[in-house]
C-alpha positions in Angstrom: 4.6 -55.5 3.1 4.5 -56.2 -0.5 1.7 -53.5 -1.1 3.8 -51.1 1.0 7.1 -51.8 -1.3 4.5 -51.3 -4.4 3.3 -47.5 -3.3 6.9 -46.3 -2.5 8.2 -47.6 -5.6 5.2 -45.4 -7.4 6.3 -42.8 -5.3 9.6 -42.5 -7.0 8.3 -42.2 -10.3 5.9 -38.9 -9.5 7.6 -35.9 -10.9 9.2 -33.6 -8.4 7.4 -30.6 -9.2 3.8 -32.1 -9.7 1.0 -29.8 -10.8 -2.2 -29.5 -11.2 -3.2 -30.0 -7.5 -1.5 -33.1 -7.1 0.2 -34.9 -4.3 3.9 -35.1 -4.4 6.6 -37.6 -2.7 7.4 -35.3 0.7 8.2 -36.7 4.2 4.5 -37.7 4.8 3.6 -37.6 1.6 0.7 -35.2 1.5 2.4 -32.0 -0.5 0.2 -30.7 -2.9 2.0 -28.3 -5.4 -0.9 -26.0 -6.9 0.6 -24.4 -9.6 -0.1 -20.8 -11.3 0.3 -18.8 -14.7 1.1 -15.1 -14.5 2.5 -12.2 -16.3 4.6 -10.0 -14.2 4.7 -7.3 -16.6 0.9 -7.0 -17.6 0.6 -5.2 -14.0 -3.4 -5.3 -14.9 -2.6 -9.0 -13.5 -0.8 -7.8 -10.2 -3.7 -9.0 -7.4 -3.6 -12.3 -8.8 0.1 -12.6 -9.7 3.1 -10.7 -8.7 1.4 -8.5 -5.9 -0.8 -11.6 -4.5 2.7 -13.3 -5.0 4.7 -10.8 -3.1 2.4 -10.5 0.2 2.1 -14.1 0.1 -1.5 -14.2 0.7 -2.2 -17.2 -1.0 0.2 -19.6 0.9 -1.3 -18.2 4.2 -4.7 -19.0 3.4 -3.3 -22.4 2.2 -1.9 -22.7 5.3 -4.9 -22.3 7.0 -7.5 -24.8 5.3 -6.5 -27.4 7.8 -7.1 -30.2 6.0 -3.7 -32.0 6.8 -2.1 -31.2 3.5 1.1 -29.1 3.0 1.1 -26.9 0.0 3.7 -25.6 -2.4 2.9 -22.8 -4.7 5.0 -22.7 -8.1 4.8 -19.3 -9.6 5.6 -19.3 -13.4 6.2 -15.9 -14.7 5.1 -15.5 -18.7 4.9 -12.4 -21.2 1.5 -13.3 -22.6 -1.3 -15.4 -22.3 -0.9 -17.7 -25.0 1.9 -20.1 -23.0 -0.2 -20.2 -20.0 -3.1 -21.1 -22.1 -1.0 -24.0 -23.8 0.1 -25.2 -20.1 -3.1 -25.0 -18.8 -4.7 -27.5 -21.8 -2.1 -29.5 -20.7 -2.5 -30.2 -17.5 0.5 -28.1 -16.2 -0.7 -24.7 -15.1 -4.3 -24.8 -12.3 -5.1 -21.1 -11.8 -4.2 -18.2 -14.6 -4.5 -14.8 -15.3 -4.9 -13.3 -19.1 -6.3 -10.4 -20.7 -10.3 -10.4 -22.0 -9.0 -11.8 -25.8 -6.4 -14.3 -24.4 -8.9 -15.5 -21.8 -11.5 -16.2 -25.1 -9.1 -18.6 -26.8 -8.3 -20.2 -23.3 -11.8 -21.0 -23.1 -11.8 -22.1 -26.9 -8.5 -24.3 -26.9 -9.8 -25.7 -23.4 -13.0 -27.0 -25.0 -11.5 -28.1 -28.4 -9.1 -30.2 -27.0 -11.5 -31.5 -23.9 -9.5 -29.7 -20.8 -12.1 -27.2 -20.7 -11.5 -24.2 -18.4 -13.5 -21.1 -16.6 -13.5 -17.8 -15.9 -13.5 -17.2 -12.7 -13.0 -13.7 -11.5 -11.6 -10.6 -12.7 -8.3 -8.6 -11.8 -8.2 -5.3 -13.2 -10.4 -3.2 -15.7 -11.4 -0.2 -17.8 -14.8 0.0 -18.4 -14.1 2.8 -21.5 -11.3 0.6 -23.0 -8.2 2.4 -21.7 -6.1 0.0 -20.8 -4.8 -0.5 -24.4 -2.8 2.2 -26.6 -1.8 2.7 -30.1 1.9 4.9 -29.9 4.1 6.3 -32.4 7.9 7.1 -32.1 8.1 10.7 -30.3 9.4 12.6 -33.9 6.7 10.9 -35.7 4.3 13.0 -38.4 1.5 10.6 -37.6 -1.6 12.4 -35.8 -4.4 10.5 -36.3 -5.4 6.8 -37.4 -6.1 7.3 -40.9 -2.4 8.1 -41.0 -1.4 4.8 -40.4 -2.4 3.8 -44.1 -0.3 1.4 -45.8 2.0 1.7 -42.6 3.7 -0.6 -40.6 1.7 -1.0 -37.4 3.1 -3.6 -34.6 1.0 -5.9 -31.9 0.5 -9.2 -30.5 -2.6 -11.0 -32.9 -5.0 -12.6 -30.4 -4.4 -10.2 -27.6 -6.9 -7.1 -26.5 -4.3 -4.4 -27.9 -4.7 -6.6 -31.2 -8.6 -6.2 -30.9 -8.0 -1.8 -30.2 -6.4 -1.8 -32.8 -8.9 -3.7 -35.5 -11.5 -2.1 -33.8 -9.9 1.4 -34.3 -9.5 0.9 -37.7 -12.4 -0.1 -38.7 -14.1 3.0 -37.3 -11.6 4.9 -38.8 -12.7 3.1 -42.4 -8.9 1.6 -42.8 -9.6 -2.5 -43.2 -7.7 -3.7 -40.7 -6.1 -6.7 -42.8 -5.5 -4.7 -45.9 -5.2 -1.3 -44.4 -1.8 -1.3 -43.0 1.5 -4.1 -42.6 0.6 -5.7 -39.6 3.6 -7.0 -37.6 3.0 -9.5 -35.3 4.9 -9.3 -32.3 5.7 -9.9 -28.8 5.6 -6.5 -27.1 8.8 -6.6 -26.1 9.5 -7.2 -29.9 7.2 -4.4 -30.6 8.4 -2.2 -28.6 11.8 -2.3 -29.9 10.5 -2.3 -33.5 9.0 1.2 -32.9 12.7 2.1 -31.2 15.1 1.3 -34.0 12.1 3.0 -36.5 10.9 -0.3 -38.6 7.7 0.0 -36.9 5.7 3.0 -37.3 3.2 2.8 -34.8 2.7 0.3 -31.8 -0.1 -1.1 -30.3 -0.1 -2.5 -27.3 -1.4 -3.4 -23.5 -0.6 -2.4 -20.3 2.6 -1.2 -19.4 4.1 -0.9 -22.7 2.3 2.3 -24.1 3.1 4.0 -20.4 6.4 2.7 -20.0 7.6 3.9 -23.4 5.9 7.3 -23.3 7.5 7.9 -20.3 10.8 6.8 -21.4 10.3 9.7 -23.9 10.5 6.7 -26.6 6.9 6.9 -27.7 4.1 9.4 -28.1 0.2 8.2 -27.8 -1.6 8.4 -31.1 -4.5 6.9 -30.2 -6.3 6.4 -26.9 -7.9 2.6 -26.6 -10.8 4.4 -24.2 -12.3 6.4 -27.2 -13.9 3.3 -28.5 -16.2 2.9 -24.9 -15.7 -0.5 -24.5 -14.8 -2.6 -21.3 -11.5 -4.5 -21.3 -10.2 -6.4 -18.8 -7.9 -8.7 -17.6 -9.4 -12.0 -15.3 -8.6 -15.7 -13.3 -8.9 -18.6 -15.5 -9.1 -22.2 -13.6 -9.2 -25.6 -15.2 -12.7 -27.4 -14.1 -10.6 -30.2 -13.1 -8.7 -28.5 -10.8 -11.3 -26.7 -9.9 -13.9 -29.5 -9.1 -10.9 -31.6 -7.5 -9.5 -29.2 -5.2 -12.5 -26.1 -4.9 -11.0 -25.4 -1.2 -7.7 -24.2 -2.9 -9.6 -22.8 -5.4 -11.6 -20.4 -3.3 -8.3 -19.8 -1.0 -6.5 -18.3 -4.3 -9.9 -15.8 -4.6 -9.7 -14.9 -1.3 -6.0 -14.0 -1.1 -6.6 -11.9 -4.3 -9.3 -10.5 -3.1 -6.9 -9.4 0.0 -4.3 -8.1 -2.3 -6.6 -5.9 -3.9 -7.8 -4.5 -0.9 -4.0 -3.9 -0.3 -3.9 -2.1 -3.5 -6.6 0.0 -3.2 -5.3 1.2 0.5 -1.8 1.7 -0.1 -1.7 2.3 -3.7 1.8 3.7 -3.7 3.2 1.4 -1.8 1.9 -2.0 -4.4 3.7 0.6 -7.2 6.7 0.3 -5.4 6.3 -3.7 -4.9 5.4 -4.2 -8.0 8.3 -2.0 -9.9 11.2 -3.8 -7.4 9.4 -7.3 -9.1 9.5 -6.2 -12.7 12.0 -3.5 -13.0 9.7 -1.2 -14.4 9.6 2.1 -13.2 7.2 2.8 -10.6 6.0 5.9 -12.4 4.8 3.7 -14.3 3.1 1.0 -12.8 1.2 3.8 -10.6 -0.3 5.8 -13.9 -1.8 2.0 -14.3 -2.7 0.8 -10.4 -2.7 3.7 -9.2 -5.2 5.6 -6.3 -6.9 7.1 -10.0 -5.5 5.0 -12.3 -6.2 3.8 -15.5 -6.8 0.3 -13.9 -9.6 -0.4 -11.5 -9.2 -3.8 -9.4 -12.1 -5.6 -8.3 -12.5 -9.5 -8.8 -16.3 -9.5 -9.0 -17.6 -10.7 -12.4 -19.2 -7.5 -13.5 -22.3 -8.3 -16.2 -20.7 -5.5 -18.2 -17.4 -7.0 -18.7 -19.2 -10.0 -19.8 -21.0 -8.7 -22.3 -17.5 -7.1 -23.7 -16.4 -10.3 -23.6 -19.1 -11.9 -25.4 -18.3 -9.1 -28.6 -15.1 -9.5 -28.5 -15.7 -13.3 -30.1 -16.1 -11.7 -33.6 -13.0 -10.2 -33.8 -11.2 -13.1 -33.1 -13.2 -15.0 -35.4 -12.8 -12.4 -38.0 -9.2 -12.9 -37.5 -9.6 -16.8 -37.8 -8.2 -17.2 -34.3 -11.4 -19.3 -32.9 -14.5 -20.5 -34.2 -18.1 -19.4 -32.0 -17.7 -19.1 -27.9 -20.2 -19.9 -25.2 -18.9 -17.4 -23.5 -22.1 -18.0 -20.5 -20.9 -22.0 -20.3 -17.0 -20.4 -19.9 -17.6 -17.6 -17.1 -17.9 -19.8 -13.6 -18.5 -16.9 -10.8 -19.5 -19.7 -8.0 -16.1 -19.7 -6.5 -15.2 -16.1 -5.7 -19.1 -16.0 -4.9 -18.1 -18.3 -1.9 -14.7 -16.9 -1.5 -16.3 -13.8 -0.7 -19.8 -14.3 0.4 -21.8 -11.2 1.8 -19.1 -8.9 0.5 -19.7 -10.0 -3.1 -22.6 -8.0 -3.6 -20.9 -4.8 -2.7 -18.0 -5.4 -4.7 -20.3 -6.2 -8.0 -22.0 -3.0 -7.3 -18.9 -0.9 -6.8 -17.8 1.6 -9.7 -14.9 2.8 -10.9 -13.2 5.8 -8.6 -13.7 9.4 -10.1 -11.1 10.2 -12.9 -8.4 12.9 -10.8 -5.0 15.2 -11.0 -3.0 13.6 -9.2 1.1 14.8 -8.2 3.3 12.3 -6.7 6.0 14.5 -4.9 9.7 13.1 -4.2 10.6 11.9 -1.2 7.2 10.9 -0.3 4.8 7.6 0.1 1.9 10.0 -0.6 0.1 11.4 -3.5 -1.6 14.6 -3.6 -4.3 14.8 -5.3 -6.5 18.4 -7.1 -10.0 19.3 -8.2 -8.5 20.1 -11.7 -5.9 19.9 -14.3 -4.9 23.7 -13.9 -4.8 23.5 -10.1 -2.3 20.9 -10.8 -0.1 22.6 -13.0 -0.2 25.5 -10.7 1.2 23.0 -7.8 3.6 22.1 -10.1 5.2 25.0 -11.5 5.9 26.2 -8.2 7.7 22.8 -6.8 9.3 22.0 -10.3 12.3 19.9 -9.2 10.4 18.2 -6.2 7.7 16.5 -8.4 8.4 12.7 -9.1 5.4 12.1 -11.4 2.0 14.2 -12.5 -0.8 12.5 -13.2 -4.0 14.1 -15.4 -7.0 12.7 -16.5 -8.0 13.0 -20.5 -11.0 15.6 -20.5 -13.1 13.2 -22.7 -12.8 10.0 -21.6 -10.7 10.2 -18.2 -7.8 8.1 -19.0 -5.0 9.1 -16.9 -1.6 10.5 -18.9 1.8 11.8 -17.4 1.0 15.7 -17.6 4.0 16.8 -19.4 3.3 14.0 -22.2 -0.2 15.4 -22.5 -1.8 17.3 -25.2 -2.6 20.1 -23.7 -5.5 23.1 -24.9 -6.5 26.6 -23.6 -10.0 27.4 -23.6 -10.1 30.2 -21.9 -8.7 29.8 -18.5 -9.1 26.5 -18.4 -6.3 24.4 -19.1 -7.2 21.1 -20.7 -5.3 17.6 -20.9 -5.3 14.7 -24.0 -4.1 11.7 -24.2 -3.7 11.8 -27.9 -3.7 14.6 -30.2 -6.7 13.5 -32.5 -9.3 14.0 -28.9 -7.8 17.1 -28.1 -8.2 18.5 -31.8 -11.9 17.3 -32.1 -12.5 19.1 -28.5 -11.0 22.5 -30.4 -13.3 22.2 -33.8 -16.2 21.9 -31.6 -15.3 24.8 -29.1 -14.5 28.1 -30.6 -11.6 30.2 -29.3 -10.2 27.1 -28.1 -6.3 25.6 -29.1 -3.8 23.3 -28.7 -0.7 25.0 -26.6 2.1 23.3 -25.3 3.1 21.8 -21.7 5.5 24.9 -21.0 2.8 27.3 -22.2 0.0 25.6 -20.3 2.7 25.3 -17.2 3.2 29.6 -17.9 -0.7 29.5 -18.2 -1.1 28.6 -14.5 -1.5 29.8 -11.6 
């Protein structure tokens, strides 16, 4: 009896919302809350956070390890990675999802202070580096990134739109320290910055760039996909957790993988789901997730991505952010291996779907899709006030753009779309009789 009195007074003192994978007091006393880290609004995150959150995947395949437990999910909603990283290292966050930068320092915080964590799968990526884009208000004079000289150039230091934006730069010969005023913001912060004009450019991650362009409170400058280099967003576990509780582990990975099967088949249908849980438009969220999107979804640990990841260490180095990275000891792909056994393979081959002109009509829960920009412009110029979004793809590096925010240039009869105006000037220096027209012209142009 006096053992029994002993374990229910401990049982008072366990906190009512216990994390990492622990039992809490319940009825029979075998609730395990398995907490998780996401960012609602970096909708690159969406199949392991507020998608996989909606469909409730994860609870379901909770529900079914059969192992006698009950189990509570506690979704925590954050703007960035950095406060998931800083619950994670402290034992309060089990499973989180980050961008490629934000994942490096988890891994380098989790091994400095001895709550090391992994890598575990990926959510969504750009192999080209198109997820991340460098805006300017819509009246600026800027055009190109040597313009940003001795300007005032917001983003959030650590994260991958940080690591554009250096990398940009440096191409462009501006020093990216002493180059321009860097403002380091949150890009909510930012975004208002560029807004109320004491920013003068903005650089940023998914949605912000699209969600202020299409607001008509932004204009791209510089498209993150012209520097060819992977960036991606991924699933970071504590090893704790995930040697403590690997069946909960691998019943998160398989619910994500789920949701981005659900993704990928009714793409316009997760925009929807995804806007009502953010508020963002879902315009928006679809130029991102959508059927063609910048965003591809896959959670297999492509080698590729991995090799991004491991050069992205000397930028944040360079910025004094973290010291050297085993980025090999940090990327733990054994779990979604098992999660999703033959079909692993398949997914780690699959590629990207071809870039497309895509028209999402009012009224509708289908896209239509064309074979080129100018068959899409013909489409709409005739259904003008039916069309709810346009979609085109950049005709160098295939990152998809709202058409009428496009730079747009004739050569000849073909009608071609830009993300920013530096691509689509380089495209007319080296193609004679080609030039820049506008969206009404290239609208009038089609047929």
């Amino acid at each position: 009896m006096k053992h029994k009195a002993v374990a229910a007074a401990a049982l008072l003192f366990l906190p009512l919302t216990a994390c990492g994978g622990n039992a809490e007091a319940g009825s029979d006393g075998s609730t395990v809350t398995v907490t998780v880290g996401y960012q609602s609004k970096t909708i690159n995150t969406v199949t392991a956070g507020t998608l996989l959150r909606s469909l409730g995947y994860f609870e379901k395949e909770l529900n079914s390890l059969g192992d006698g437990k009950h189990y509570k999910v506690d979704w925590q909603d954050y703007a960035t990675g950095a406060p998931i990283t800083a619950q994670m290292t402290a034992g309060k966050i089990d499973i989180g999802s980050m961008g490629d930068f934000p994942l490096l320092i988890n891994a380098a915080r989790g091994r400095q202070l001895g709550k090391p964590t992994h890598l575990v799968s990926v959510t969504g990526y750009n192999l080209r580096g198109g997820l991340n884009t460098i805006v300017t208000s819509p009246d600026s004079k800027l055009a190109t990134l040597t313009d940003l000289k001795g300007k005032k150039v917001s983003t959030s230091v650590g994260s991958a739109a940080d690591g554009t934006l250096v990398r940009a730069l440096q191409r462009a010969g501006i020093d990216p320290d002493k180059g321009i005023q860097k403002l380091n913001q949150q890009p909510a912060v930012g975004a208002s910055a560029l807004t109320a004009g004491s920013a003068d450019a903005l650089s940023q991650f998914v949605a912000w760039p699209g969600l202020l362009t299409f607001q008509g409170k932004a204009k791209a400058l510089y498209d993150g996909a012209q520097l060819n280099l992977p960036t991606f967003h991924g699933v970071t576990a504590r090893e704790d957790f995930a040697k403590q509780r690997p069946a909960v582990l691998e019943a998160f990975l398989k619910a994500q993988s789920q949701a981005t099967d659900y993704l990928n088949a009714h793409p316009v249908a997760a925009a929807e789901s995804v806007a009502k849980a953010t508020g963002l438009p879902p315009e928006v969220v679809y130029l991102y997730n959508g059927a063609h999107g910048i965003s591809t979804f896959d959670p297999a640990v492509k080698p590729q991505l991995i090799s991004a990841l491991k050069k992205d260490v000397s930028v944040l180095k360079s910025a004094k952010l973290t010291g050297d990275i085993d980025v090999d000891s940090f990327v733990d792909d054994r779990y979604v291996k098992k999660a999703l056994g033959a079909d692993y393979a398949q997914r780690l081959a699959a590629t990207p779907p071809a870039s497309a002109s895509e028209v999402w009509p009012k009224g509708t829960e289908k896209t239509v899709s064309f074979k080129s920009p100018a068959e899409l412009l013909g489409y709409v110029k005739k259904h003008k006030d039916g069309i709810r979004a346009a979609y085109v793809p950049d005709a160098t590096t295939g990152t998809l753009w709202f058409a009428d925010k496009a730079v747009w240039v004739a050569d000849g009869s073909r009608l071609l779309p830009f993300v920013a105006p530096a691509t689509a000037k380089a495209y007319v220096a080296a193609h004679g009789g080609a030039r820049v027209i506008t969206y009404a012209d290239a609208l009038g142009r089609a047929s």
